[in-house]
Chimera marker file (.cmm) of the C-alpha trace (Angstrom):
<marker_set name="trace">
<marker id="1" x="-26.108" y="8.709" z="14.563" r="1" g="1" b="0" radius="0.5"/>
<marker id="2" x="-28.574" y="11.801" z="14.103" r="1" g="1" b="0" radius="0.5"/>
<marker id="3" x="-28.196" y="13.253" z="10.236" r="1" g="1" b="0" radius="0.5"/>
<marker id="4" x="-30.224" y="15.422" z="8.438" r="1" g="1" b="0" radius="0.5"/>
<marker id="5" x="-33.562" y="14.280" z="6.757" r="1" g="1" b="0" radius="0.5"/>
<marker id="6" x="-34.245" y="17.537" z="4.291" r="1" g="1" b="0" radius="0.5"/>
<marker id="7" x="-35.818" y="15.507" z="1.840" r="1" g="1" b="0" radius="0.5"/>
<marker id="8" x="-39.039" y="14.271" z="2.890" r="1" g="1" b="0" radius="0.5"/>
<marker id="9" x="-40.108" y="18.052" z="4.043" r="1" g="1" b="0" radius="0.5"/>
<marker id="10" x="-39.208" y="19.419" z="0.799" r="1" g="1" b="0" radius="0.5"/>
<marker id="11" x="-41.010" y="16.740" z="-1.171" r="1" g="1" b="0" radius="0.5"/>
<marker id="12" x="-43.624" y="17.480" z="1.450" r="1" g="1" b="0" radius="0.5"/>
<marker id="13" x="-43.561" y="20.908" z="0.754" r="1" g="1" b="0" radius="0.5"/>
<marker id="14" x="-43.498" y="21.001" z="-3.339" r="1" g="1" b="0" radius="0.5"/>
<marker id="15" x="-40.272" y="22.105" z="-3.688" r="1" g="1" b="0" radius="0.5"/>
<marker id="16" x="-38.018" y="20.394" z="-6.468" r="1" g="1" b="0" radius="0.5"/>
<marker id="17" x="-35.147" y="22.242" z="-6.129" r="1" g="1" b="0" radius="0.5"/>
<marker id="18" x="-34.183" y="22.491" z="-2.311" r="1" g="1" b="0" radius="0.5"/>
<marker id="19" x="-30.451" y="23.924" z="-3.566" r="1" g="1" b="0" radius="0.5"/>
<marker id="20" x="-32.375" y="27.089" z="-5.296" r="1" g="1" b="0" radius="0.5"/>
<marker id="21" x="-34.428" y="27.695" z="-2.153" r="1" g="1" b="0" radius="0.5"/>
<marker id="22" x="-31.572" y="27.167" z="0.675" r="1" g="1" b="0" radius="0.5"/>
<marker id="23" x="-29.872" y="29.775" z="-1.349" r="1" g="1" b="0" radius="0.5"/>
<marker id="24" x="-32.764" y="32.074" z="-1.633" r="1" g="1" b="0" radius="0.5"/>
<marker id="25" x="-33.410" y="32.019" z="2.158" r="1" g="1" b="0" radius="0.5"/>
<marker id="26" x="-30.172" y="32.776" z="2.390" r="1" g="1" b="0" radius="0.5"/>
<marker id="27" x="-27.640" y="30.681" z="2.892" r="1" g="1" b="0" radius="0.5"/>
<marker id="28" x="-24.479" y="30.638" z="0.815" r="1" g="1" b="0" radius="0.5"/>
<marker id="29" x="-24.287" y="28.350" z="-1.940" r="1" g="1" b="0" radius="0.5"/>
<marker id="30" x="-21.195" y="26.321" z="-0.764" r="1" g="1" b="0" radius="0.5"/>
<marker id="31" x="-23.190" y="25.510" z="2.373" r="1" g="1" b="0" radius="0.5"/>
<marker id="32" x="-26.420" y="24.614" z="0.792" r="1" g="1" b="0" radius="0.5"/>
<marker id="33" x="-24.133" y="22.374" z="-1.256" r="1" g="1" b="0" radius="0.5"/>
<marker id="34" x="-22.969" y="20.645" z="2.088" r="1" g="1" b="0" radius="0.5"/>
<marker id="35" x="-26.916" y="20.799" z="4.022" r="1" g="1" b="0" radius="0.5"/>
<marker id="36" x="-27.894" y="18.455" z="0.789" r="1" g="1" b="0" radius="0.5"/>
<marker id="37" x="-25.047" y="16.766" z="0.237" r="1" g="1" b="0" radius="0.5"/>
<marker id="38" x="-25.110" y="15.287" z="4.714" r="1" g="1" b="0" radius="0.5"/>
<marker id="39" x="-21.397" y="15.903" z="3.984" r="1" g="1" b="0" radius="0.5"/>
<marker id="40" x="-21.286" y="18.644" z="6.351" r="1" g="1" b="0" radius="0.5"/>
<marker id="41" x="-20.623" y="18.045" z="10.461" r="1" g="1" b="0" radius="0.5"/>
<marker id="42" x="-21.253" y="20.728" z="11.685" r="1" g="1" b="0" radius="0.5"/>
<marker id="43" x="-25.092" y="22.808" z="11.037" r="1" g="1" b="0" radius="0.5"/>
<marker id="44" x="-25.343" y="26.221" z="11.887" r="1" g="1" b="0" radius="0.5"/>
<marker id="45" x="-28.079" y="27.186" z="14.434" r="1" g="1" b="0" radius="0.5"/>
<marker id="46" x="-28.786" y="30.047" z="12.120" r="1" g="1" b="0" radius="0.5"/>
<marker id="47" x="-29.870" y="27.431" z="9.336" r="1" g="1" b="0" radius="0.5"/>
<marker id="48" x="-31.641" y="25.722" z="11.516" r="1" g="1" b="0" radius="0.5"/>
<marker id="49" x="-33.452" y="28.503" z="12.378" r="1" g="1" b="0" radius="0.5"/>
<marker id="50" x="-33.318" y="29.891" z="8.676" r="1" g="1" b="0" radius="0.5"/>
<marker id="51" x="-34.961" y="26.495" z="7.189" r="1" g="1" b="0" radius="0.5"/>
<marker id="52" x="-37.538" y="25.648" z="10.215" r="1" g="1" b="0" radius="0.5"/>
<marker id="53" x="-38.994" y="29.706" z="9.408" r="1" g="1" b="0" radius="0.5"/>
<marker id="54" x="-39.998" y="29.120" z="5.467" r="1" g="1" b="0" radius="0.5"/>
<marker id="55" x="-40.427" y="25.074" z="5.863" r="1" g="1" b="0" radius="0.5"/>
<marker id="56" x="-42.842" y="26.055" z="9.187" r="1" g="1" b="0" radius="0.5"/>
<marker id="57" x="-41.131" y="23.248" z="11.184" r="1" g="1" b="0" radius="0.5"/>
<marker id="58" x="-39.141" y="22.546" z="13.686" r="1" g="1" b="0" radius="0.5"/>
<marker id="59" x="-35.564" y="21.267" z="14.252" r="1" g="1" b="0" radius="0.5"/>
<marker id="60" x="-36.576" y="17.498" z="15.209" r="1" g="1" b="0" radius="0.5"/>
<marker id="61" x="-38.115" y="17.272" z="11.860" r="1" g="1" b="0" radius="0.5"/>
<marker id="62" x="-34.925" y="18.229" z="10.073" r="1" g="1" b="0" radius="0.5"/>
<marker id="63" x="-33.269" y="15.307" z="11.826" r="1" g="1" b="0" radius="0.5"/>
<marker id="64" x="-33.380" y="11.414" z="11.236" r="1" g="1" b="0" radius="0.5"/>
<marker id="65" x="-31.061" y="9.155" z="13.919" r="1" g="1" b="0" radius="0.5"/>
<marker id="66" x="-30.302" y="5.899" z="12.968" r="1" g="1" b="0" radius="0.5"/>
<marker id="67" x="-29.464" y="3.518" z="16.156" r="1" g="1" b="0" radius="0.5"/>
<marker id="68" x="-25.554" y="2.705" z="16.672" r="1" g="1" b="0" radius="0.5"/>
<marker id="69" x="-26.063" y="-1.772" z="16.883" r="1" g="1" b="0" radius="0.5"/>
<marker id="70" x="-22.500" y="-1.272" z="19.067" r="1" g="1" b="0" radius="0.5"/>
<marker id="71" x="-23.607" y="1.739" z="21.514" r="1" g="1" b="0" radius="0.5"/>
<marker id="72" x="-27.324" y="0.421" z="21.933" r="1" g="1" b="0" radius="0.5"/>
<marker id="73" x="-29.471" y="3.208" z="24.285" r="1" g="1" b="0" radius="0.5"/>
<marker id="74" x="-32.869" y="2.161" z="25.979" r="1" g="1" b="0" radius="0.5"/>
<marker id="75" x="-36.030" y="1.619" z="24.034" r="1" g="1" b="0" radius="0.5"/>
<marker id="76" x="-37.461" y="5.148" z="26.121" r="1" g="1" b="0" radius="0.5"/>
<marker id="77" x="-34.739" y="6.860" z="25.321" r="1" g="1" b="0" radius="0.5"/>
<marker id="78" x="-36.244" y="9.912" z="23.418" r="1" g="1" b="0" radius="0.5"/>
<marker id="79" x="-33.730" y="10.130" z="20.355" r="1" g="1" b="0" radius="0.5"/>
<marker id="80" x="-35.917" y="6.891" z="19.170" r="1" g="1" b="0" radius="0.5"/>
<marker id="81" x="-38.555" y="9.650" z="18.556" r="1" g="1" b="0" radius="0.5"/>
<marker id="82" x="-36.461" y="11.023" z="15.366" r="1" g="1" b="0" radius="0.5"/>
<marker id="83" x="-36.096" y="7.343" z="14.205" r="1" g="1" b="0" radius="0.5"/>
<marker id="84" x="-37.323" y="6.415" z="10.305" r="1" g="1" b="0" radius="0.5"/>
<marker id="85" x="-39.139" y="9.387" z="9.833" r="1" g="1" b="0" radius="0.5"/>
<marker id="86" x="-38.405" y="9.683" z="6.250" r="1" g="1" b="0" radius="0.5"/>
<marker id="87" x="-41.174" y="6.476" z="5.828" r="1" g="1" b="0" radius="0.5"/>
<marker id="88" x="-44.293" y="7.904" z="8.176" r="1" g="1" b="0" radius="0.5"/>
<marker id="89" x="-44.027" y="11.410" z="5.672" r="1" g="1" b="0" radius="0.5"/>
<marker id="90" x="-43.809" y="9.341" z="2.470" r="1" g="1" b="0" radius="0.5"/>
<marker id="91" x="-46.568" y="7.607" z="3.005" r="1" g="1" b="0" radius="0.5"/>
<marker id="92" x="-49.179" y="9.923" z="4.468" r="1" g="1" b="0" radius="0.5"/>
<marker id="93" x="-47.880" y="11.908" z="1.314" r="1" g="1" b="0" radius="0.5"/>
<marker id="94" x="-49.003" y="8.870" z="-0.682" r="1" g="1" b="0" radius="0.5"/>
<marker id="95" x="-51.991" y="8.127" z="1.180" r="1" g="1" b="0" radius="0.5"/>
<marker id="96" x="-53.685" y="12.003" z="0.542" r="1" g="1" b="0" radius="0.5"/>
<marker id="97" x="-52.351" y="11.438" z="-3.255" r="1" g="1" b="0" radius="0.5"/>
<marker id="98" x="-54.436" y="8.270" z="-3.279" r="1" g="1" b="0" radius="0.5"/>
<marker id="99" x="-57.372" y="8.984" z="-1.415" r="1" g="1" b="0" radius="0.5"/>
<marker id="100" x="-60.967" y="9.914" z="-2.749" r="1" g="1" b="0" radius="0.5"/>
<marker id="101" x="-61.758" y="13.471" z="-3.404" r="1" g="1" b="0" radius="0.5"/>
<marker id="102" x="-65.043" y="13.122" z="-1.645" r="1" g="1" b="0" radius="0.5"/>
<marker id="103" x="-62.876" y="12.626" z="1.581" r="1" g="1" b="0" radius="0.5"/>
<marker id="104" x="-60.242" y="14.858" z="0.552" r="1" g="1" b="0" radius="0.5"/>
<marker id="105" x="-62.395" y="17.565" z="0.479" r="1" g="1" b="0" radius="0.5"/>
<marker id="106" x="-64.034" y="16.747" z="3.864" r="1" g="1" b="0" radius="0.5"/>
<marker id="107" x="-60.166" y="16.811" z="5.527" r="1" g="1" b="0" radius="0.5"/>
<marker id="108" x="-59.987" y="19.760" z="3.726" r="1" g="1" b="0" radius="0.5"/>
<marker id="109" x="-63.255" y="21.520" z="5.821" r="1" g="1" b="0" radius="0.5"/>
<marker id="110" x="-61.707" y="20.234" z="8.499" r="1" g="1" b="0" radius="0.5"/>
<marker id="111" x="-58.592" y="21.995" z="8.413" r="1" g="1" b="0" radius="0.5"/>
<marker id="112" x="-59.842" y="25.030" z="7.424" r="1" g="1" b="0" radius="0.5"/>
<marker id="113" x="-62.099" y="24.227" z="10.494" r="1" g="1" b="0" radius="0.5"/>
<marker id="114" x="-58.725" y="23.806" z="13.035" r="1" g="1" b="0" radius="0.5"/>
<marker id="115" x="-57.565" y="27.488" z="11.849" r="1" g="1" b="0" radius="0.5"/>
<marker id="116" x="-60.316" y="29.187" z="13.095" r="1" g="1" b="0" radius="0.5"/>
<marker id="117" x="-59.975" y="27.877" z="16.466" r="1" g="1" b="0" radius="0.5"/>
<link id1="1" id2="2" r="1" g="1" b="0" radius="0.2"/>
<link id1="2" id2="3" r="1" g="1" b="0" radius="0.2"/>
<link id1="3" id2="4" r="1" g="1" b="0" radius="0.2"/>
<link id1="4" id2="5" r="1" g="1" b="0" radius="0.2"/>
<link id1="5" id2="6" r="1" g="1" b="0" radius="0.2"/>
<link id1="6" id2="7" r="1" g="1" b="0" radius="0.2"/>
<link id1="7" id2="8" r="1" g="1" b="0" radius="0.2"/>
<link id1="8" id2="9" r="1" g="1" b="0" radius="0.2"/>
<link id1="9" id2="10" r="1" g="1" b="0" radius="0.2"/>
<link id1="10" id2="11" r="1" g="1" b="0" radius="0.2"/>
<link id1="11" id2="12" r="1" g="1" b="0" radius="0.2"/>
<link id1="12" id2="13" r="1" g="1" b="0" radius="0.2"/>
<link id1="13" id2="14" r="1" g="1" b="0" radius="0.2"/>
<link id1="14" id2="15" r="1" g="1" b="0" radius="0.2"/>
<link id1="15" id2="16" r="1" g="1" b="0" radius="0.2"/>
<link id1="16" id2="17" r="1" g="1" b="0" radius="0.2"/>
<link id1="17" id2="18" r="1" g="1" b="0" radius="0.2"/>
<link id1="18" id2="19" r="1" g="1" b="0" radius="0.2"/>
<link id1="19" id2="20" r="1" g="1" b="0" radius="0.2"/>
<link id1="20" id2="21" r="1" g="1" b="0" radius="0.2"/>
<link id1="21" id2="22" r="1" g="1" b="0" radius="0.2"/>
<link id1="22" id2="23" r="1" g="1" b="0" radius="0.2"/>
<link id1="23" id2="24" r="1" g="1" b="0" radius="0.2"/>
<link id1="24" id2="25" r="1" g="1" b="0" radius="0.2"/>
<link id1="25" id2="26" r="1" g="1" b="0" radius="0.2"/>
<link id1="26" id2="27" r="1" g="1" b="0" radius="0.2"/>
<link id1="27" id2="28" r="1" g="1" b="0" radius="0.2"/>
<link id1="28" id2="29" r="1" g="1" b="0" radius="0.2"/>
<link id1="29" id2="30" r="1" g="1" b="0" radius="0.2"/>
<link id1="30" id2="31" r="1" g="1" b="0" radius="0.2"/>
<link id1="31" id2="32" r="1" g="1" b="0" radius="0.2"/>
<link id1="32" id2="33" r="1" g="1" b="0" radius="0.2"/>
<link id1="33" id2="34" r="1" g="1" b="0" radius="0.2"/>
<link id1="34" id2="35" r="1" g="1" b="0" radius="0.2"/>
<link id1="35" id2="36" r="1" g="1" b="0" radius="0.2"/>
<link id1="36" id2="37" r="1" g="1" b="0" radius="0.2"/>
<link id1="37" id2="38" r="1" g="1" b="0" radius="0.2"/>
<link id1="38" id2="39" r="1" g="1" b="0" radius="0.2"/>
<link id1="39" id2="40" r="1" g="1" b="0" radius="0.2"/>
<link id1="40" id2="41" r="1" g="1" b="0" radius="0.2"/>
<link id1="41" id2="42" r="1" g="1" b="0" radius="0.2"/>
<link id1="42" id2="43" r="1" g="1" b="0" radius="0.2"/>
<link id1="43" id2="44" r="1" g="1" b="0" radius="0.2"/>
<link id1="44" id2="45" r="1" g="1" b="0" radius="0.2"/>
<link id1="45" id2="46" r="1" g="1" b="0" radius="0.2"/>
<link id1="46" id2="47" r="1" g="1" b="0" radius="0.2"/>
<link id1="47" id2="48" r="1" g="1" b="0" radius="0.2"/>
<link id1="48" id2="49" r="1" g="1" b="0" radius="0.2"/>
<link id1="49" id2="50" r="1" g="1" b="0" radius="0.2"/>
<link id1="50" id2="51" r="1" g="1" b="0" radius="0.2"/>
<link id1="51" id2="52" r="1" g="1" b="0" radius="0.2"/>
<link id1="52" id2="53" r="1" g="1" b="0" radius="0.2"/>
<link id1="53" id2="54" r="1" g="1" b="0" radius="0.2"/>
<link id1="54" id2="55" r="1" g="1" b="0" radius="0.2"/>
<link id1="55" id2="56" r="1" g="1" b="0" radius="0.2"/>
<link id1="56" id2="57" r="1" g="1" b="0" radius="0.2"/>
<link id1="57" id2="58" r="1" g="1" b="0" radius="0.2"/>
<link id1="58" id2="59" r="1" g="1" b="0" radius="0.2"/>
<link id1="59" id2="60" r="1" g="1" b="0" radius="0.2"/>
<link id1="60" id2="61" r="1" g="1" b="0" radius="0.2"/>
<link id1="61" id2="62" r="1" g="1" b="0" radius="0.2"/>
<link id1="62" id2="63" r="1" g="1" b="0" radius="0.2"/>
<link id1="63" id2="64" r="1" g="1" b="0" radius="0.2"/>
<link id1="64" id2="65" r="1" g="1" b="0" radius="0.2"/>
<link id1="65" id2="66" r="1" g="1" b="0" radius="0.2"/>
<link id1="66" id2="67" r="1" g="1" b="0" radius="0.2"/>
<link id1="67" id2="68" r="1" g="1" b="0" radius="0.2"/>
<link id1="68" id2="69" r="1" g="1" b="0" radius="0.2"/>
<link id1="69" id2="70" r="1" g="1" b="0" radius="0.2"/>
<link id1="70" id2="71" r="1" g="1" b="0" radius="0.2"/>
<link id1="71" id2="72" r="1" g="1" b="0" radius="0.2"/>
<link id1="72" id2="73" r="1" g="1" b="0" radius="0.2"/>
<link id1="73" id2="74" r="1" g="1" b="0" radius="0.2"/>
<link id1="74" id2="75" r="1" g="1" b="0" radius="0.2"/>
<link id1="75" id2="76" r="1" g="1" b="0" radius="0.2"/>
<link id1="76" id2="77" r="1" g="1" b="0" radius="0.2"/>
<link id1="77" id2="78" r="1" g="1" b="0" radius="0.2"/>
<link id1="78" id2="79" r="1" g="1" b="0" radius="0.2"/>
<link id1="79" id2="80" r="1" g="1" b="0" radius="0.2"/>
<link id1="80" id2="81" r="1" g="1" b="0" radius="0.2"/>
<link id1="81" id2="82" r="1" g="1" b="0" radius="0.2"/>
<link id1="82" id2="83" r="1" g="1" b="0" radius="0.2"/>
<link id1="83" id2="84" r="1" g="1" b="0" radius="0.2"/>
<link id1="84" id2="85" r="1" g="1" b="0" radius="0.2"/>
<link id1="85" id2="86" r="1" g="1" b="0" radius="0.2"/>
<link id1="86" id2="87" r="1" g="1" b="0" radius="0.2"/>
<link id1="87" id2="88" r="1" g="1" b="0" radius="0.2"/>
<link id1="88" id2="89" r="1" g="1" b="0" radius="0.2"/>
<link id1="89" id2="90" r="1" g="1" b="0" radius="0.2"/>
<link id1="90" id2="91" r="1" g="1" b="0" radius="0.2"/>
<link id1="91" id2="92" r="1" g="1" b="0" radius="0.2"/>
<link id1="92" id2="93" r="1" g="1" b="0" radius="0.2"/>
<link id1="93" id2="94" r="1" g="1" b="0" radius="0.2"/>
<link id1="94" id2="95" r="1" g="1" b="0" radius="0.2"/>
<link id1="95" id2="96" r="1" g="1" b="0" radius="0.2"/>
<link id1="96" id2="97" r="1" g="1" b="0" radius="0.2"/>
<link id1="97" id2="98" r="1" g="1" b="0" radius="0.2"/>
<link id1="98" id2="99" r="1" g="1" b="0" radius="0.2"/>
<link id1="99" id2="100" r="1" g="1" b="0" radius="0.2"/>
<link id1="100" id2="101" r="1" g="1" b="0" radius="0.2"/>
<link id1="101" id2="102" r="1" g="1" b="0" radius="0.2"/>
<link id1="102" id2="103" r="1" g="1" b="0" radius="0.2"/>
<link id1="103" id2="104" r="1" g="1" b="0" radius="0.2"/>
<link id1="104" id2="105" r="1" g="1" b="0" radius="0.2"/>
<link id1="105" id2="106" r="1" g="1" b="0" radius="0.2"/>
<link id1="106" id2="107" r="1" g="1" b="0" radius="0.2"/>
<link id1="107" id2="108" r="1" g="1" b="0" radius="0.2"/>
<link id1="108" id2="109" r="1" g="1" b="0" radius="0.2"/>
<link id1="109" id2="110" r="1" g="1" b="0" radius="0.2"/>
<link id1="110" id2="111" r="1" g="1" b="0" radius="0.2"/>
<link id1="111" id2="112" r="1" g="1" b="0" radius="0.2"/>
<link id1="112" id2="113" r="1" g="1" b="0" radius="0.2"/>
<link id1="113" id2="114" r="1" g="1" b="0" radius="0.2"/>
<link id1="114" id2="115" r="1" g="1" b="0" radius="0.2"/>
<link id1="115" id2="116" r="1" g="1" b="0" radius="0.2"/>
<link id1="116" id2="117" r="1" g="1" b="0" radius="0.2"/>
</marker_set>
């Protein structure tokens, strides 16, 4: 079943109250209410759209599917590519939390490196 996976891209992306900045991308309050709360069944493209623009993503990485054990698909099958995301962003989170500044800074020059390409 494919939900949405907000949270790890809004830790990701420093902000602590993803409510507040649904609304002030604009979209009402009674649906940003329903985005966090994975009550809602249907999502608006336009949201999609709305939160992929200021989160600079893209739709797969608003979505998490969990496999159905009694409607099993093949092990290619490309939905297994939105599968436990929430773990692999928590931990390289972690990981550039925990690792030395020395190195930190040397990703760093590399990045800034990549953008000038």
């Amino acid at each position: 079943m494919l939900k949405l996976n907000l949270q790890p891209i809004f830790k990701a992306r420093g902000i602590d109250r993803p409510h507040a900045f649904l609304v002030r991308i604009g979209i009402t309050a009674h649906s940003a209410n329903l985005i966090l709360s994975s009550e809602s069944k249907v999502f608006k493209l336009q949201h999609v759209e709305l939160i992929c623009r200021h989160l600079n993503c893209e739709p797969n990485d608003l979505l998490l599917w969990n496999p159905d054990k009694n409607n099993p698909i093949g092990d290619n099958h490309p939905l297994h590519n939105l599968s436990d995301k929430s773990s692999s962003s928590a931990n390289g989170i972690n990981t550039l939390r925990d690792i030395p500044y020395k190195e930190l800074k040397e990703i760093t020059k590399n990045l800034a490196n990549r953008d000038k390409v």
